[in-house]
C-alpha positions in Angstrom: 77.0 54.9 -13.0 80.3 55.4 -10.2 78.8 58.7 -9.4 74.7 57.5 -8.6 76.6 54.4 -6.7 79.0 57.0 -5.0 75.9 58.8 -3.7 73.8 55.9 -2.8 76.0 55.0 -0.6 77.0 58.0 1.1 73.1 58.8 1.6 73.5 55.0 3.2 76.4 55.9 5.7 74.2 59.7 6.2 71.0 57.8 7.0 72.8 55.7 9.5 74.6 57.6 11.4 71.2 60.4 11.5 69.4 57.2 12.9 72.4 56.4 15.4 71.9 60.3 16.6 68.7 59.1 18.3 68.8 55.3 18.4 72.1 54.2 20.2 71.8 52.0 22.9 75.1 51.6 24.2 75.7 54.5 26.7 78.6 53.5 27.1 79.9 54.0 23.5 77.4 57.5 23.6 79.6 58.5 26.8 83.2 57.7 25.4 82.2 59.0 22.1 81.1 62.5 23.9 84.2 62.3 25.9 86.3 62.6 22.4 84.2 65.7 21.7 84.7 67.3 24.6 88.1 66.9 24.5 89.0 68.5 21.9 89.4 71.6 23.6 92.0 72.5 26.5 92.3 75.5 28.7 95.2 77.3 30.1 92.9 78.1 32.6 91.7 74.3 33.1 88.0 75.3 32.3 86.6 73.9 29.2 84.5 76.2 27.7 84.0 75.4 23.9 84.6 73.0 21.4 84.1 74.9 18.3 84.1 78.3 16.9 80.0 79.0 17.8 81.2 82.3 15.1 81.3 79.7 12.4 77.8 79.1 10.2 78.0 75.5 10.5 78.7 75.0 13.8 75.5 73.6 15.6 75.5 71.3 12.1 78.8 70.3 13.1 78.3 69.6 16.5 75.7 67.2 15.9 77.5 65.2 13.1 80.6 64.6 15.7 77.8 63.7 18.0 76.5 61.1 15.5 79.6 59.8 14.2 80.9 58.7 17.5 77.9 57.4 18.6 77.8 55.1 15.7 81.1 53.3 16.8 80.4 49.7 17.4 82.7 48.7 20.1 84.0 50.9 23.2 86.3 53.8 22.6 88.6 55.1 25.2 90.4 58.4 25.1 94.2 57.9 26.6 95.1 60.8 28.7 96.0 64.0 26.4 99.9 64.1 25.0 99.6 67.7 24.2 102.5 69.5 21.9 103.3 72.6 20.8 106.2 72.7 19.0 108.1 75.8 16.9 107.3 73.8 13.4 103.2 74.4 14.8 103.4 77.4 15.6 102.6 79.7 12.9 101.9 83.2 14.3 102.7 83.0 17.5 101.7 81.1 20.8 98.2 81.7 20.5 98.2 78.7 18.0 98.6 75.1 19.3 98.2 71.6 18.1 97.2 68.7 20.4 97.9 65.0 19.7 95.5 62.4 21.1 95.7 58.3 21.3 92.6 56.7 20.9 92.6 53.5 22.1 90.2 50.6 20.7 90.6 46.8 21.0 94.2 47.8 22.1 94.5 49.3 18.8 95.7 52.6 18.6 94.3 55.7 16.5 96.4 58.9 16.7 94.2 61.9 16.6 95.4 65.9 15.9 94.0 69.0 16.5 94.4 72.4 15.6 93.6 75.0 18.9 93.8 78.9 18.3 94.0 81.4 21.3 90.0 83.1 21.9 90.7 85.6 24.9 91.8 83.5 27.3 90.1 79.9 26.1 91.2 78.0 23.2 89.1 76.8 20.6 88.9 74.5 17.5 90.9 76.5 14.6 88.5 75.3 12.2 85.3 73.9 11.7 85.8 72.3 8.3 89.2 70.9 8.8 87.9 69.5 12.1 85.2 67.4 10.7 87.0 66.2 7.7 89.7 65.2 10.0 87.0 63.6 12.6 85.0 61.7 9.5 88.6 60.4 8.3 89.6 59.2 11.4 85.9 57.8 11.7 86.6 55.4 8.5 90.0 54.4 9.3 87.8 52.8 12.7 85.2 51.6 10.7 87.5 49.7 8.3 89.1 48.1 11.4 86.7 47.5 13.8 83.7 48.4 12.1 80.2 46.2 11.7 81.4 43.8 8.2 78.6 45.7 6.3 79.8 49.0 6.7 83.5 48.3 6.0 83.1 46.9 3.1 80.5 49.6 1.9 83.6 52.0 2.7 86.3 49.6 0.9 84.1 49.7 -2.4 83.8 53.5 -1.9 87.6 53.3 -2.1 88.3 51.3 -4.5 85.6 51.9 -7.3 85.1 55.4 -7.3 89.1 55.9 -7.1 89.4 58.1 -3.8 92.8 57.8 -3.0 92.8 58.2 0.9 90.5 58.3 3.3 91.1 62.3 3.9 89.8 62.5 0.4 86.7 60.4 1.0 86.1 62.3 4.6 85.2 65.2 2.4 82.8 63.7 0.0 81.2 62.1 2.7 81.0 65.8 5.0 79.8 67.4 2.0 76.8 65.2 1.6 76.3 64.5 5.6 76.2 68.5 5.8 73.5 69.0 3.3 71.6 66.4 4.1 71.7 67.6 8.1 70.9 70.9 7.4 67.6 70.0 5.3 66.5 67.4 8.2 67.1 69.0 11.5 66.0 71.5 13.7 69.3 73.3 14.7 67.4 75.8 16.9 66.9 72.7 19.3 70.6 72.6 20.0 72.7 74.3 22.5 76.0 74.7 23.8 75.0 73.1 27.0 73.6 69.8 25.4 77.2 69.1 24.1 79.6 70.6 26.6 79.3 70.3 30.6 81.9 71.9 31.9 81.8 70.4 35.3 82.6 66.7 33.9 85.9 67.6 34.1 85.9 69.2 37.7 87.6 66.0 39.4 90.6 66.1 36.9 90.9 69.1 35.2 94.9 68.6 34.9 94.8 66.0 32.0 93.2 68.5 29.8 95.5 71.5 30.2 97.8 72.1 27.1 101.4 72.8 28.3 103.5 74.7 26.0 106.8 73.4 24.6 109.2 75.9 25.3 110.5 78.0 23.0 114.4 79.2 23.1 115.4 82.9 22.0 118.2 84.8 23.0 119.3 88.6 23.8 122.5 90.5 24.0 122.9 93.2 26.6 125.5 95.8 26.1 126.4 96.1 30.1 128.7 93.6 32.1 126.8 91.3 33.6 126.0 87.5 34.9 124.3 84.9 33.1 122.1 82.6 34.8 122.1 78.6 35.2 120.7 76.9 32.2 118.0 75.0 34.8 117.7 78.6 36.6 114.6 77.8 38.7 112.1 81.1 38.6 113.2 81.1 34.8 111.7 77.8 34.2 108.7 78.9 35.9 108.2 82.4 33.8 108.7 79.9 30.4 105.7 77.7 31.7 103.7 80.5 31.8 105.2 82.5 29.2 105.9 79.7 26.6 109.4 81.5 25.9 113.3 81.2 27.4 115.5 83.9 26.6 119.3 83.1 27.0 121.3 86.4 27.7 124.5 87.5 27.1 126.6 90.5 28.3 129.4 92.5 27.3 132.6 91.0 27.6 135.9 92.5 27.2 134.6 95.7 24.7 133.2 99.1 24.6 129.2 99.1 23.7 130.3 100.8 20.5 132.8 98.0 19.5 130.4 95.2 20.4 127.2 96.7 18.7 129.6 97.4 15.5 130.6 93.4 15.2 127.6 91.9 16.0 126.4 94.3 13.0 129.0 93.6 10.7 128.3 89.9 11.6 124.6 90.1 10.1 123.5 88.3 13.0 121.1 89.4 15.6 119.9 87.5 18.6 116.6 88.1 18.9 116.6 90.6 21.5 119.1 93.3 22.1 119.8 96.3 24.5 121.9 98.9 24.6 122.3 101.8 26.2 123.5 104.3 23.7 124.1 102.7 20.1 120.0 101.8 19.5 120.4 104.4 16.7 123.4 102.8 15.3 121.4 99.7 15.0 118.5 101.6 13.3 120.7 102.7 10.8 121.9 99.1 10.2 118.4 98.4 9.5 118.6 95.4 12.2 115.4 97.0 14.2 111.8 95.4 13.5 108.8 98.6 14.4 107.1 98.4 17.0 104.3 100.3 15.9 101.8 97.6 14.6 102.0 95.5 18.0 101.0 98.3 20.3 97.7 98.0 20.0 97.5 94.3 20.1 99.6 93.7 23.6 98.1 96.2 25.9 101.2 95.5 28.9 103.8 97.3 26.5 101.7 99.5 25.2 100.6 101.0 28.6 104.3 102.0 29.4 104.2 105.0 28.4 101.9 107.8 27.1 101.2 108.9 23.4 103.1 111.7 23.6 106.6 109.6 25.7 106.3 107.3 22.5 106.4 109.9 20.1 109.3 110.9 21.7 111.1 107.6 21.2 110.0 107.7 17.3 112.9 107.6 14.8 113.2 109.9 11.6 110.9 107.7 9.5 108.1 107.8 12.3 108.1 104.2 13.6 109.3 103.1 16.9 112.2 100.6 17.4 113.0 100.3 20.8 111.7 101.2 24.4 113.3 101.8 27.2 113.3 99.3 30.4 113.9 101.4 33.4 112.3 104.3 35.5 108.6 103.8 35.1 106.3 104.1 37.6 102.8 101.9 38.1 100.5 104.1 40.3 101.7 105.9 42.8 105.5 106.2 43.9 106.9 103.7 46.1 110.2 105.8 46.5 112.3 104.7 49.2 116.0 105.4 48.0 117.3 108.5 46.8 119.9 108.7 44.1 120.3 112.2 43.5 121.5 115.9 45.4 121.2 115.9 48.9 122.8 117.7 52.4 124.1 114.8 53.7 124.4 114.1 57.8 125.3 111.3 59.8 123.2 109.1 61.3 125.0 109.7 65.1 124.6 113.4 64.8 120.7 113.5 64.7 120.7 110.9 67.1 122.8 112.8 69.6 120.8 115.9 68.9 117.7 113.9 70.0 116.6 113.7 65.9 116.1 117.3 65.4 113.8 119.0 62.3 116.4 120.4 60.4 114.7 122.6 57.4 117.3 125.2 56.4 121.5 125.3 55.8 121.8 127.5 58.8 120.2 125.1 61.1 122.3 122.4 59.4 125.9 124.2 60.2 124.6 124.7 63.6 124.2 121.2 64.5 127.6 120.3 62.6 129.0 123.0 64.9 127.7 121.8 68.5 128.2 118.0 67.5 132.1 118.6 67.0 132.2 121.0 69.9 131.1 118.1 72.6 132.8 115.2 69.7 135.7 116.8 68.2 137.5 112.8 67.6 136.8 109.6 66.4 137.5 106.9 68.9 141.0 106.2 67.3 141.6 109.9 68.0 141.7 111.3 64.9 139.7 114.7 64.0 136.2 114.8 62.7 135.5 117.2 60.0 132.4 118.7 59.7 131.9 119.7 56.3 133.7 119.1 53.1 132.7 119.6 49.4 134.2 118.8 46.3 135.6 121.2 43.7 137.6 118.4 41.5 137.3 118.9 37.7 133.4 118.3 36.8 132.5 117.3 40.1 132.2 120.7 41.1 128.6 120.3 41.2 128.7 119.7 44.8 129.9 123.0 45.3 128.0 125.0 42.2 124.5 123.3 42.5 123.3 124.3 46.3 122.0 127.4 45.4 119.5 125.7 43.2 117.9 123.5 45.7 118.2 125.8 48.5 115.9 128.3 46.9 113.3 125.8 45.8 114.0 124.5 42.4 114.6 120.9 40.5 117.7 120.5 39.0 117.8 121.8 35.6 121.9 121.9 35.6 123.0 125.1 35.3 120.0 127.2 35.0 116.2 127.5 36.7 113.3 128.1 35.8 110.5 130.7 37.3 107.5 129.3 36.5 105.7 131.6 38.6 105.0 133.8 36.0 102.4 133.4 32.6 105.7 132.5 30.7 108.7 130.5 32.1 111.8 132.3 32.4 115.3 131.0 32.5 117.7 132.2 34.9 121.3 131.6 36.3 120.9 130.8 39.8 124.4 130.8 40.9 124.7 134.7 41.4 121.4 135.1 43.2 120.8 136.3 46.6 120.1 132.6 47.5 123.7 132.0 46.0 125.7 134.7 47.7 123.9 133.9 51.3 125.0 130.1 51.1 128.5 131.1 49.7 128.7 133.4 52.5 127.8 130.5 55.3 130.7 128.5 53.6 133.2 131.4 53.9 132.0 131.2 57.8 131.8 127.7 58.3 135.1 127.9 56.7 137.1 130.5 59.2 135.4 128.6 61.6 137.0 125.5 61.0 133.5 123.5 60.4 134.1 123.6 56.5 137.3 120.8 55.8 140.5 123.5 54.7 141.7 120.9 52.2 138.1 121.2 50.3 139.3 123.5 47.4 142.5 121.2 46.7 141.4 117.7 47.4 141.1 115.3 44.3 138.0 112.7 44.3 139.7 109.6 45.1 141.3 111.8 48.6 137.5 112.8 48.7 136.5 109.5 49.2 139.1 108.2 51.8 138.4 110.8 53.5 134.5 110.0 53.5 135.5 106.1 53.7 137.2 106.8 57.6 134.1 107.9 58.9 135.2 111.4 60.0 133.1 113.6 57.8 130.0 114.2 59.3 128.3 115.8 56.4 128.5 116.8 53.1 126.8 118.2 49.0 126.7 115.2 46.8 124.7 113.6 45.0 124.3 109.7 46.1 125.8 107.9 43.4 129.0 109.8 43.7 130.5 108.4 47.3 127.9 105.5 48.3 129.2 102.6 46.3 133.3 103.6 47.2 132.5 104.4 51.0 130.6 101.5 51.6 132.5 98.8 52.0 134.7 100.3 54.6 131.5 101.3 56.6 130.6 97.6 56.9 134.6 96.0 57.0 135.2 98.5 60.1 132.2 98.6 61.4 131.6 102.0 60.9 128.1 101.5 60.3 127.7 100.4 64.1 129.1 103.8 65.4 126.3 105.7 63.3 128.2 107.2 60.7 125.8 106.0 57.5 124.2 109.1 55.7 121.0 110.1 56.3 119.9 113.3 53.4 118.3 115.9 53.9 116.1 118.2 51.4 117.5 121.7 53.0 116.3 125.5 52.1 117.3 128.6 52.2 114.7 129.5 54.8 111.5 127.7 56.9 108.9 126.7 55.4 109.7 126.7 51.6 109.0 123.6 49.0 112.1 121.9 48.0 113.0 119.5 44.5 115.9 117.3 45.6 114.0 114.3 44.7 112.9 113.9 41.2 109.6 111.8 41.1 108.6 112.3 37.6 110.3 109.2 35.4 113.1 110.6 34.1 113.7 108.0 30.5 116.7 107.7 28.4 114.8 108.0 25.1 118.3 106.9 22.9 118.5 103.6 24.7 116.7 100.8 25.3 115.4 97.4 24.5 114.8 96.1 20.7 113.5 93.2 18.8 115.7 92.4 15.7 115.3 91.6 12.3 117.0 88.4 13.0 114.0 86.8 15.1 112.2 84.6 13.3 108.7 85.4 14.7 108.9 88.7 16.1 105.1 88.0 17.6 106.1 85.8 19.8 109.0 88.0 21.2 106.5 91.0 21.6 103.7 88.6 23.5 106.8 87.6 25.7 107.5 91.1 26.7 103.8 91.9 27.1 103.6 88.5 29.8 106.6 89.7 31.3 104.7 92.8 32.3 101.8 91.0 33.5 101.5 91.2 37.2 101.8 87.5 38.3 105.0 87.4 36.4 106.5 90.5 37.6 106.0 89.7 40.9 108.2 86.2 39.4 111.0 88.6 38.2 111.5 90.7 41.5 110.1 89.0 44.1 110.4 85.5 43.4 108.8 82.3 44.6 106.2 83.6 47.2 106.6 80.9 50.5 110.1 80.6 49.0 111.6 84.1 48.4 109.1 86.0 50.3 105.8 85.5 52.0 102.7 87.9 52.7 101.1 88.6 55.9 97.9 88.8 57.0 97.1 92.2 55.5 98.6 91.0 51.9 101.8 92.3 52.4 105.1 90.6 50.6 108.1 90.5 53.2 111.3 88.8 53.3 112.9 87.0 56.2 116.6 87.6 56.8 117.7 84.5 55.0 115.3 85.6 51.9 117.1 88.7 52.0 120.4 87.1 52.3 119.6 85.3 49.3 118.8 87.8 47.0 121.8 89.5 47.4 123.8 86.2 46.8 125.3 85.7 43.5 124.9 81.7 43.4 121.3 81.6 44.6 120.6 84.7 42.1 121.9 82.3 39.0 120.6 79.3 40.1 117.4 80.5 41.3 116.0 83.6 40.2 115.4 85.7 37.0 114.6 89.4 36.9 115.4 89.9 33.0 116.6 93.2 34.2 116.8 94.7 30.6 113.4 94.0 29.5 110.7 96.4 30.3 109.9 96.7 33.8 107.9 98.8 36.7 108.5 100.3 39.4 105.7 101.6 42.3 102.8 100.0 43.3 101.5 96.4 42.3 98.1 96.0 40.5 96.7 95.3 44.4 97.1 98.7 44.9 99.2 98.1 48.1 102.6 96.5 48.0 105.7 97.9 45.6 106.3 96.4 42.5 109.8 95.6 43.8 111.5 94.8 47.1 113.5 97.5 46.7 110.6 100.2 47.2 108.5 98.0 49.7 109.3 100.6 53.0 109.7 97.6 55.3 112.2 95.9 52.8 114.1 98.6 52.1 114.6 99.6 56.2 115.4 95.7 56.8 118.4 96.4 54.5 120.0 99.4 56.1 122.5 99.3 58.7 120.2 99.5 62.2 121.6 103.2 63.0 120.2 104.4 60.2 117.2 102.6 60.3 116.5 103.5 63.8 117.1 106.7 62.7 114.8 106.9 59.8 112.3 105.4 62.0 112.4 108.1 64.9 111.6 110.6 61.8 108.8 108.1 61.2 110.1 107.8 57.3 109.5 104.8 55.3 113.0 105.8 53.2 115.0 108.3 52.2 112.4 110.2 50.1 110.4 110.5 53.6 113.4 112.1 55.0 113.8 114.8 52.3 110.4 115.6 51.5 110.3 117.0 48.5 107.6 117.7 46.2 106.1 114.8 44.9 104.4 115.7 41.3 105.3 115.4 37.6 108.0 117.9 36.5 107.3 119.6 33.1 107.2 118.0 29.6 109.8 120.5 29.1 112.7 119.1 31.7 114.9 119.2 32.2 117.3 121.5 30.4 120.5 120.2 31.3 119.7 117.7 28.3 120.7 120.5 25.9 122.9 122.4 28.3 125.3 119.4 28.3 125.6 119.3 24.7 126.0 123.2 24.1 128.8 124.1 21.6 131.3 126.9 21.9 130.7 127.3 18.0 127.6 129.7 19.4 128.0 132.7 21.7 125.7 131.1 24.1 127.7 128.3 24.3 130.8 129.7 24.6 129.7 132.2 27.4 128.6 129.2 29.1 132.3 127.4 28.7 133.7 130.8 30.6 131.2 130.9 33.5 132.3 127.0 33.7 135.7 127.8 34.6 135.0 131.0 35.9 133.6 128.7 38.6 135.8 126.4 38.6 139.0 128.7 39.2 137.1 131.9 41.4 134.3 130.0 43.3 136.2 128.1 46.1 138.7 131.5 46.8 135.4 133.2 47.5 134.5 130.6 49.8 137.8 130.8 51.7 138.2 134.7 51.2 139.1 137.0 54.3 136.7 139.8 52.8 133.7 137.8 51.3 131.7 141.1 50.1 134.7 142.6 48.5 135.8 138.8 47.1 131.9 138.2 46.5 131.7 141.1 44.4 134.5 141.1 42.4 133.2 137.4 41.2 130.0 138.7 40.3 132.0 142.0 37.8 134.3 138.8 36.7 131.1 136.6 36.0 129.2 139.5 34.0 132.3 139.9 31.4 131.6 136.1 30.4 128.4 137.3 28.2 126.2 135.6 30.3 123.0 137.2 28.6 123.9 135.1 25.5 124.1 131.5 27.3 120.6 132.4 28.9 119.3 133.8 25.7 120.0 130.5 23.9 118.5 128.1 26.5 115.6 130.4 26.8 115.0 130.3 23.2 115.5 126.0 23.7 112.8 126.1 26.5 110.4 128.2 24.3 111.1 125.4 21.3 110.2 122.5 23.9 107.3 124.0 25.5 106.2 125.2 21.7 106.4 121.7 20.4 104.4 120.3 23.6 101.3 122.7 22.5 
């Protein structure tokens, strides 16, 4: 008997509400009840575009039933403005699952009103279909029962209380189940569309009040380099975790080695989310503290496009999965170059200017100019001598007197060998007793009876090196950037050195005219033992993996390195980004960097050119930033060469160097335990001992030559055997 009264009166309640679908007078109930439809669906990108899953079987079924039930609603309804909330308790997977909270507002009675929103592309839509109607139909009683017509509320209170449903959740269900059937067997679903429930440009005067804005979720990240954290409020930050849905609090090295401070966070057990390191990645692997990154490749496209198939097989560990990637050295597009951190002739900026900014291609030309600029300038305006030329032979800084050779007859560094690629199979070779070799030692030995190359060059120590460099005297010099910029140029600015021309300018020098040269490495040279990873500690390692796939989205890397356009830097009329001099002045101040703006240097990152295919990805490589920032001698003299940096200047080669490079990798690491290894050890300090007294010899042929008999008793055939065979493995493992 409960169950035929049970189903007479939900086939009441059905009938009703079918008849309300095409009887309702009140538009203005129709309208509001619509309006709770429609919103049930907010846009990141403020469009509404559906408001169920149209995948689903029952969804035009659906739609009409929410059509019907609100309709049927016997007093005005009014949807408050949305008071959306995503919180970490909601999120289940990831940030591509939301919940939104709505007030419904009836007879100053309020209604609270949830819904469950999953990520489709880039819309959100109605998790699912069921839950949504059983929670629409509940909430539809609990109306009813309140401000319902008398007959209907009490038809629903006898419901409750003699066929024992114990909420109305639980009497929502019965009630779908029955509306559902009886729907299906009555209408003519091929009648309805999207468009008759969902207009789109309703919304087009106030689009704001629908968008869901993410609560923020906090994660952190230790980095195993000193550095600054930023202000909690940090500005550009805040920004990134609107659009991101993520804050990442990071921490740097403090008072250890890497080692030590990997090794106690380890022996702690607990991770921050995020971690980077340089060198001890491995030792976290073996901790077992790493989560794979292989399963999430696929799904966020931005990491995934780092690097190629073959540079993340490199970065694989033993068991074949991937736990880390490194952040730094890859390149969107073309090169955007401008600096140059590696081997160069160096000159000052006052010598090509006085020449009248010469071409300068080979070492000869070089020494020449050295020679005639001292000859008409032998002092510094204190009076003290000027000194040509001076190299370093100081412990393992002795490249700058070993490595000429190399680029002087054409080749990239590969440390202490080349490479002829010239023939079917490449062959190693020592370069530092070829007839490029002894030609350039010979212009030494001349520069140095001539007084052009410094006397004190075989003797000084590094830091004598650099005092030397830091008064300005030394017009040129072998180095490689990184090894006197940094120490020589704060005395350039405090004495206003810069202003009498003395800043470096590098040039890519051969042996003769006309020849290619390698000083500047464009191929992305990555440190596959180092890197970023996501630990076993994070809670929802999703969610850290979409955050490093938006932070390689363009709009947010332009966030991370440019800034706040209007407010960091601006773009002209041809869609440039350029900086003023207080935006510049900014970026290089410490307070405004922590209050204001937020690279997250250690995360993944790219260098070259923007998505737009015109500007650099950062400031750094944009040509007019990067001559805005150099001292105006310099820049006036990399302008009269018409360069955009100091790449222009050298003009090397720009392509990809082999999968193979370079071979200092496993030079460096050689053992003496092998005959290779130790002939390599001999030539080392056979070099280190012979080289500069050939440089300063009376007799360079006699000295010269007596090197080379000294030079073939170190077994040299065995260290070029063994890299040889090591450059057959690589090249053998690429095919």
């Amino acid at each position: 008997m409960k169950k035929i009264l049970k189903r007479s009166l939900l086939l009441m309640l059905v009938m009703m509400l079918v008849m309300c679908m095409t009887s309702c007078g009140n538009d203005e109930i129709k309208s509001a009840g619509e309006e709770i439809v429609n919103n049930t669906l907010a846009a990141k990108d403020k469009k509404i575009v559906k408001v169920f899953n149209e995948e689903d079987d029952d969804y035009d079924i659906n739609v009409e039933l929410v059509q019907s039930l609100f309709e049927s609603f016997s007093d005005v309804v009014k949807v408050s403005k949305l008071k959306p909330e995503i919180t970490k308790a909601k999120v289940d997977a990831s940030k591509d699952v939301a919940s939104i909270d709505y007030t419904i507002d009836i007879n100053d009675e309020e209604y609270s009103y949830e819904l469950a929103l999953t990520k489709d592309g880039d819309n959100w839509i109605i998790s699912d279909n069921y839950d949504y109607m059983i929670n629409t139909i509940e909430l539809y009683i609990e109306i009813i029962l309140e401000e319902g017509d008398d007959s209907e509320a009490e038809d629903i209170e006898d419901m409750m209380d003699e066929m024992d449903f114990d909420d109305y959740f639980e009497l929502a269900e019965y009630m779908y189940d029955d509306m559902y059937e009886f729907t299906k067997n009555h209408a003519d679903y091929d009648d309805v569309s999207y468009d008759d429930v969902v207009d789109p440009d309703i919304y087009a005067d106030d689009p704001d009040i629908y968008v869901v804005e993410p609560t923020i979720i906090d994660m952190t990240m230790f980095i195993d380099f000193p550095g600054n954290e930023l202000d909690y409020d940090n500005e550009v930050q805040e920004i990134i975790a609107n659009l991101t849905g993520v804050k990442v609090k990071e921490t740097y090295l403090v008072g250890q080695t890497s080692a030590e401070a990997i090794n106690s966070i380890i022996a702690a057990g607990a991770y921050p989310d995020f971690i980077y390191s340089t060198d001890e990645m491995l030792t976290l692997y073996d901790a077992g503290a790493l989560v794979a990154w292989d399963d999430y490749l696929d799904i966020y496209p931005n990491i995934k496009e780092l690097y190629t198939a073959e540079e993340w097989d490199k970065i694989r560990a033993d068991d074949g999965h991937i736990y880390w990637a490194p952040v730094f050295n890859n390149t969107y597009g073309l090169s955007k170059e401008t600096s140059h951190n590696e081997s160069a002739f160096w000159i000052q900026a006052r010598v090509l200017e006085w020449a009248g900014y010469p071409n300068i291609e080979t070492v000869d030309e070089y020494f020449q100019l050295l020679s005639d600029y001292v000859e008409e300038n032998p002092t510094m305006p204190d009076g003290e001598d000027i000194i040509p030329f001076t190299t370093l032979c100081d412990d393992w800084r002795n490249f700058c007197l070993t490595t000429p050779p190399m680029f002087l007859a054409g080749y990239p560094d590969n440390g202490e060998v080349a490479v002829d690629t010239s023939a079917k199979e490449p062959t190693v070779f020592d370069y530092s007793v070829t007839e490029t070799a002894e030609e350039y030692y010979r212009q030494l030995n001349q520069a140095y009876k001539d007084g052009i190359l410094d006397p004190d060059f075989s003797t000084q120590t590094y830091d004598e090196y650099i005092t030397k460099l830091s008064t300005g005297r030394v017009l040129g010099m072998f180095d490689q950037y990184w090894d006197f910029y940094y120490s020589v140029d704060y005395s350039f600015t405090s004495k206003d050195l810069y202003d009498l021309g003395c800043g470096y300018i590098p040039l890519g020098l051969t042996i003769d005219q006309g020849m290619t040269n390698y000083y500047h490495n464009y191929t992305d040279t990555l440190n596959y033992y180092g890197g970023l990873g996501v630990t076993t500690s994070c809670v929802n390692p999703d969610i850290a993996f979409s955050f490093i796939n938006d932070l390689l989205a363009q709009d947010v890397h332009d966030l991370r390195f440019w800034g706040v356009c209007d407010v960091d830097y601006l773009v002209d009329s041809d869609g440039m980004y350029y900086r003023t001099e207080d935006m510049r002045d900014n970026a290089n101040d410490s307070s405004y960097i922590e209050s204001h703006l937020c690279s997250y240097m250690y995360f993944p990152q790219w260098r070259g050119t923007s998505r737009d295919g015109n500007n650099a990805m950062q400031p750094s490589e944009q040509a007019s930033e990067f001559l805005s920032t150099l001292p105006e001698s310099t820049a006036r003299c990399l302008e009269a060469y018409g360069a955009g940096g100091y790449c222009d200047m050298i003009g090397s080669v720009i392509e990809d160097r082999e999968s193979w490079a370079p071979l200092y990798t496993y030079i460096n690491a050689m053992s003496s335990a092998t005959p290779g290894g130790q002939a390599l050890y001999d030539i080392k300090d056979l070099k280190s001992t012979e080289l500069p007294k050939v440089v300063m010899a009376k007799d360079f042929d006699k000295s010269w030559n007596a090197y080379i008999t000294a030079y073939n008793k170190c077994n040299p055939d065995a260290f070029i055997e063994e890299v040889q065979e090591e450059l057959d493995r690589r090249i053998e493992e690429e095919n």
